[in-house]
N, C-alpha and C positions, 0 to 999 in steps of 0.2 A: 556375460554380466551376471553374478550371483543374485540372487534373492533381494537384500538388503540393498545392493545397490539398485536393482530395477525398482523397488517402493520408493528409494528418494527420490529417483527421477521423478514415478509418478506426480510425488508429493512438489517435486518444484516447477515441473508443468502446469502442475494446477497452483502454484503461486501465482504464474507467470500468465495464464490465462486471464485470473480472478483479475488483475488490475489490468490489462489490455482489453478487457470488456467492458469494467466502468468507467474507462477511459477512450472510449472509440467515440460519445459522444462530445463530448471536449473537444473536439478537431472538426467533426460531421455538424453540429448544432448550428452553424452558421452556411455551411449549404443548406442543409435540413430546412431553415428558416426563409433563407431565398427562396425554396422548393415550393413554400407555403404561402409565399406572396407576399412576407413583411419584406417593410423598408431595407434596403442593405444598408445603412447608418446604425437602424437598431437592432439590426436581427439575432447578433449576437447576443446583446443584453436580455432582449424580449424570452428566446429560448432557455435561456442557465435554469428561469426558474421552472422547469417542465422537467430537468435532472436534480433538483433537489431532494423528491420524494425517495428516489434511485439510491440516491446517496446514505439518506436517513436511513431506510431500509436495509444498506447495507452494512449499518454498524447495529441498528436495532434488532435485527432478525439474528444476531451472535447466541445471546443466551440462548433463543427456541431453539439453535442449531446444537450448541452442546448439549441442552437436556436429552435432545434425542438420539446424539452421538453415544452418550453415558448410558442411555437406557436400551437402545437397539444397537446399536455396531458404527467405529469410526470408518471402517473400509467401506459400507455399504452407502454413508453420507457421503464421502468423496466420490464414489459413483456417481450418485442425487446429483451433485455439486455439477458434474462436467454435463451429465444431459439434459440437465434442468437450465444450466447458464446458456448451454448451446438452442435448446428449443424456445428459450425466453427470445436471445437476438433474433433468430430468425424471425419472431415472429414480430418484433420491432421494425422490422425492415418492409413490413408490409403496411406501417401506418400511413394513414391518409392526412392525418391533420396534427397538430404539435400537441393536442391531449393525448390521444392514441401512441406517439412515441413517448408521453410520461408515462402510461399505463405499461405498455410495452417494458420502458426502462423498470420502473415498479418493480414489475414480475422479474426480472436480470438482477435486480437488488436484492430481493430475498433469497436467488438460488446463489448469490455471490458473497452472501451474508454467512454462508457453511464455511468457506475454506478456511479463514485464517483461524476461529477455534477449535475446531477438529484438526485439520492439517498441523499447523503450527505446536498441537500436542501430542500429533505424532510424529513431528521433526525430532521434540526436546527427549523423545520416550529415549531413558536408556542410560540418561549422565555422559560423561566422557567429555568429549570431545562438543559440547553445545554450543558456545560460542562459533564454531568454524560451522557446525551444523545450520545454526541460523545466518550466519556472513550468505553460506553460500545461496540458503534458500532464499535469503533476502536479494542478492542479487540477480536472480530467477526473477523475483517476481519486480524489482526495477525494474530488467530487462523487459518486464510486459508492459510497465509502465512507457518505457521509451518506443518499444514496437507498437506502442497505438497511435502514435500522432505519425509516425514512416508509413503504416500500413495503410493509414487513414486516407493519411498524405496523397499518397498514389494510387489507391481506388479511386478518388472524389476527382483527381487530376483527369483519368481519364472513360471515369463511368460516374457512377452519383452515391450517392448518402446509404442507398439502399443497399447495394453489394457491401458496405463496408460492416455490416449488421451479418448479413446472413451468409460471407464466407466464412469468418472464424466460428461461426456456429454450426454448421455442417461437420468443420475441424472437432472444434471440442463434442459431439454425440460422440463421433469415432473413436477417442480418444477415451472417454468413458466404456463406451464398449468394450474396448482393448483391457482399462481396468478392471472390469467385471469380469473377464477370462482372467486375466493374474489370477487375481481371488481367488475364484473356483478349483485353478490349478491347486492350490493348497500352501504355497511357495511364501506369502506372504509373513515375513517375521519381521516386528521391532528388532533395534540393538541390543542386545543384552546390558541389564543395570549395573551400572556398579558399585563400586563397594558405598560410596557416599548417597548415591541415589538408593541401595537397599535399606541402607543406615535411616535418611530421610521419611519419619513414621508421622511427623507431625509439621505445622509451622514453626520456619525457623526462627530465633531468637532476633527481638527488634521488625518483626514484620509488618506490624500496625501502622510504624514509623515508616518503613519502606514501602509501602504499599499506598500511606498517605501522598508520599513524596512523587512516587510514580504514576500517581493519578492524576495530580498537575504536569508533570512532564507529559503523560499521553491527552489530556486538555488541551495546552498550551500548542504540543506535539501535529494532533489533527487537526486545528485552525490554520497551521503553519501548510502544513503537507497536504490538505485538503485543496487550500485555494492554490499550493506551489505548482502540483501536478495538475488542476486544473486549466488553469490561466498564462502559464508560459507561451502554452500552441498557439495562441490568439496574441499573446502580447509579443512575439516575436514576428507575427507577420503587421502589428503596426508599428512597431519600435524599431525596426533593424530595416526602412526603406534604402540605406545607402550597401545592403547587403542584397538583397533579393525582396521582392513581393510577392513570386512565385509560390500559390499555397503545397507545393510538391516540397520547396526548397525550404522553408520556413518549416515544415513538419518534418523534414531532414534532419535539421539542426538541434528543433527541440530534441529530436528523438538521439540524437548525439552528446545531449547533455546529459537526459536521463540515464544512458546506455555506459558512458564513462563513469558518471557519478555513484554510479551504483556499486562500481566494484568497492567503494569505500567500506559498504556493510562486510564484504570479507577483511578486508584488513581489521576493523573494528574487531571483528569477531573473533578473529587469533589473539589478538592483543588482548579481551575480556578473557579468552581463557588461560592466561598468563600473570594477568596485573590484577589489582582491585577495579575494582567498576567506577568508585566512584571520580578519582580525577579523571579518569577516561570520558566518563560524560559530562563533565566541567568542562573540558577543551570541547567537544562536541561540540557542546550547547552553547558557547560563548562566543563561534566562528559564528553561527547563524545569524544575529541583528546583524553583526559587522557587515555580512556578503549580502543580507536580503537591503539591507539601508542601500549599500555600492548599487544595488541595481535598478533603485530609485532615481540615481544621476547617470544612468549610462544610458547607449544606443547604440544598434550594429554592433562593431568588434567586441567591446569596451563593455554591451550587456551580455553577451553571448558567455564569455571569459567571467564574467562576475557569476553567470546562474548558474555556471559548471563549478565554482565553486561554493556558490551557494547548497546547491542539488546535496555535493558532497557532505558536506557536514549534516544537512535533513536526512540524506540517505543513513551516514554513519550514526544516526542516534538509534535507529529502527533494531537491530540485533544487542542492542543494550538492554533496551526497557523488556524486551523478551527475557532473557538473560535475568536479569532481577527478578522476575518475576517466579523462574525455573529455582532461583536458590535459595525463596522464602518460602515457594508454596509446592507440597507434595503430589505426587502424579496425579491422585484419584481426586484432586481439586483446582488440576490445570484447567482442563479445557471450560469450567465455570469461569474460573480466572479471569483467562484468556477472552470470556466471551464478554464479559462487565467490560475488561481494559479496552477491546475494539470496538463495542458498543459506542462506548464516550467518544474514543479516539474518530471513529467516521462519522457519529452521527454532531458530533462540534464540525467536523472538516466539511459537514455537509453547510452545517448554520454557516461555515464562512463563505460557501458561494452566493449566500444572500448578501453578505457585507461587500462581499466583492460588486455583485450585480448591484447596489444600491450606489455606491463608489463609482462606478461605471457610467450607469443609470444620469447621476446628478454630473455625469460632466468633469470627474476628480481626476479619471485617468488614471493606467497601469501604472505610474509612480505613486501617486495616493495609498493606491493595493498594496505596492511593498514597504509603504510607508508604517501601515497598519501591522501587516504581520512581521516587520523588523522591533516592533512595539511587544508582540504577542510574544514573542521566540524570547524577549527577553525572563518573563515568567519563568522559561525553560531552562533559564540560570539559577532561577532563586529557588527551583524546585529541586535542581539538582546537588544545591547546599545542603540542604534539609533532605535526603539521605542517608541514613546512618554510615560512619563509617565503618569498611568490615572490618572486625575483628573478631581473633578467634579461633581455633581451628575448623570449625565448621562452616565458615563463609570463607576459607583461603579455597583458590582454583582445586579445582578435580586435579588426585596425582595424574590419572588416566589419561587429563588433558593434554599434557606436559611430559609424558613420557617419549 
């Protein structure tokens, strides 16, 4: 494996990590809570807000991670990233009381807060081929999305809450280490730019307008994906009783939806580096109320089938708003960018597990929840009007892409 290719793996392991970590409590919070002596009626709800902090953190801690990316080194943060995520879980897994797992989670939030604006700007480095570059990395990090509630799933089936914190953090030190040798080797190169990425000296024309647009779409975007990745693993083991109640089987399934769903971000991704962006994320954005509303009236087979295609179209918006973002704003002002848009996008995704735990809380039930964010996804239509359309020759696809 060349050079180029061993730094993307890198870079989509630690996709793939980053969301299998913020999501290992999502599945564990409800042993977690029986662990701790609450009721099993509330224990679910009682824990969410104890990952709240986690969540905020992992969109708020973006910009500190670019400034320091930009001023010290992005290879040396992606290090940080993998043994800072990995010694945060471990040492969540030693908590005694559901404060100590928020402090724990806390600490897992700001080192999980590095990857997507430093990583993700060293995905886009290069032009060409971006679109397939983000598809694929985006479905890396699904992929860890759907690998936390299977993983979860089956530690908690046959040990408890606390292996499921401090195996994959053992994993990622190691994994870190390994990256620190790359590095040193010397081996470590970007793609080379191309001719529109060398060309790209400033912002491109209509960006105020795109970049408005895009702000609502990642708003709208992390209310949606925040509570979707959330609350599935829990709502599929009370919604699908004529399927399984088995929490091994029910974290199967979620993890089946995520894990399919995710290939959508590569198809998307080919297709952005071929077509205009914008009806592409019109049909995105416009499956989403229809599939999240369907999974409001369903159960067992009927919800399972509606959240895979729900998943879909949430998954397939992620390597868009990246995308846009690469074709208005110039390298040496990506990873600020990038850290403002995830900022918003996780620390709103975080505010909706409040909406959700409050929903929950009062007795509304997982249909309420998708009731709410098939409301919210709609936004993600009218953000996507407002847009610009491209025109031009300097917002038509990279030739490089398409050769």
């Amino acid at each position: 494996m060349n050079a180029q290719k061993l730094r993307f793996l890198f870079l989509n392991v630690g996709h793939f990590a980053d969301h299998l970590f913020m999501l290992i409590f999502a599945k564990a919070a409800f042993s977690a809570g029986l662990a701790f002596g609450l009721a099993k009626d509330g224990a679910y709800a009682e824990m969410i807000p104890y990952g709240v902090p986690s969540l905020i953190l992992f969109g708020a801690g973006a910009p500190l991670a670019a400034h320091l990316a930009d001023k010290w080194n992005r290879n040396a943060m992606i290090a940080v990233f993998f043994i800072g995520i990995g010694l945060a879980s471990i040492a969540t897994s030693f908590a005694t009381s559901p404060l100590q797992i928020g402090i724990g989670l806390a600490a897992l939030g700001v080192f999980a807060s590095i990857y997507h604006p430093v990583g993700i700007a060293m995905v886009v480095q290069g032009g060409g081929n971006v679109g397939w570059r983000l598809g694929a990395n985006g479905v890396w990090g699904n992929l860890g999305v759907a690998a936390a509630p299977l993983i979860t799933g089956f530690v908690l089936a046959d040990y408890d809450w606390r292996l499921a914190f401090a195996m994959p953090g053992i994993v990622s030190i190691l994994i870190g280490l390994s990256y620190i040798g790359f590095v040193r080797s010397g081996r470590v190169r970007p793609p080379q730019a191309t001719a529109r990425e060398k060309a790209q000296v400033g912002f491109a024309p209509g960006w105020k307008r795109a970049l408005l647009a895009l702000a609502m779409v990642v708003a709208a975007g992390g209310f949606v994906f925040g509570s979707m990745t959330f609350v599935i693993p829990r709502m599929f083991e009370v919604s699908m009783p004529g399927v399984s109640v088995d929490i091994a089987v029910t974290g199967t399934l979620a993890a089946l939806v995520y894990a399919v769903a995710a290939w959508a971000q590569l198809a998307v991704g080919r297709i952005i580096d071929r077509r205009r962006i914008k009806p592409v994320l019109l049909f995105v954005a416009a499956g989403q109320p229809v599939m999240i509303g369907l999974m409001a009236t369903q159960s067992d087979y009927g919800l399972l089938a509606a959240s895979l295609l729900a998943m879909a179209f949430v998954f397939g918006q992620i390597p868009i708003t990246d995308a846009v973002l690469t074709r208005y704003v110039p390298d040496e002002w990506r990873a600020k960018a990038l850290s403002i848009k995830f900022m918003l996008n996780l620390v709103i995704g975080a505010l909706a597990l409040l909406v959700a735990q409050a929903i929950l809380a009062a007795g509304g039930g997982f249909e309420t929840v998708m009731v709410v964010l098939a409301a919210a996804a709609v936004f993600i239509v009218i953000a996507a009007l407002m847009l610009p359309a491209s025109t031009g020759a300097e917002m038509a696809p990279d030739p490089a892409a398409v050769e």
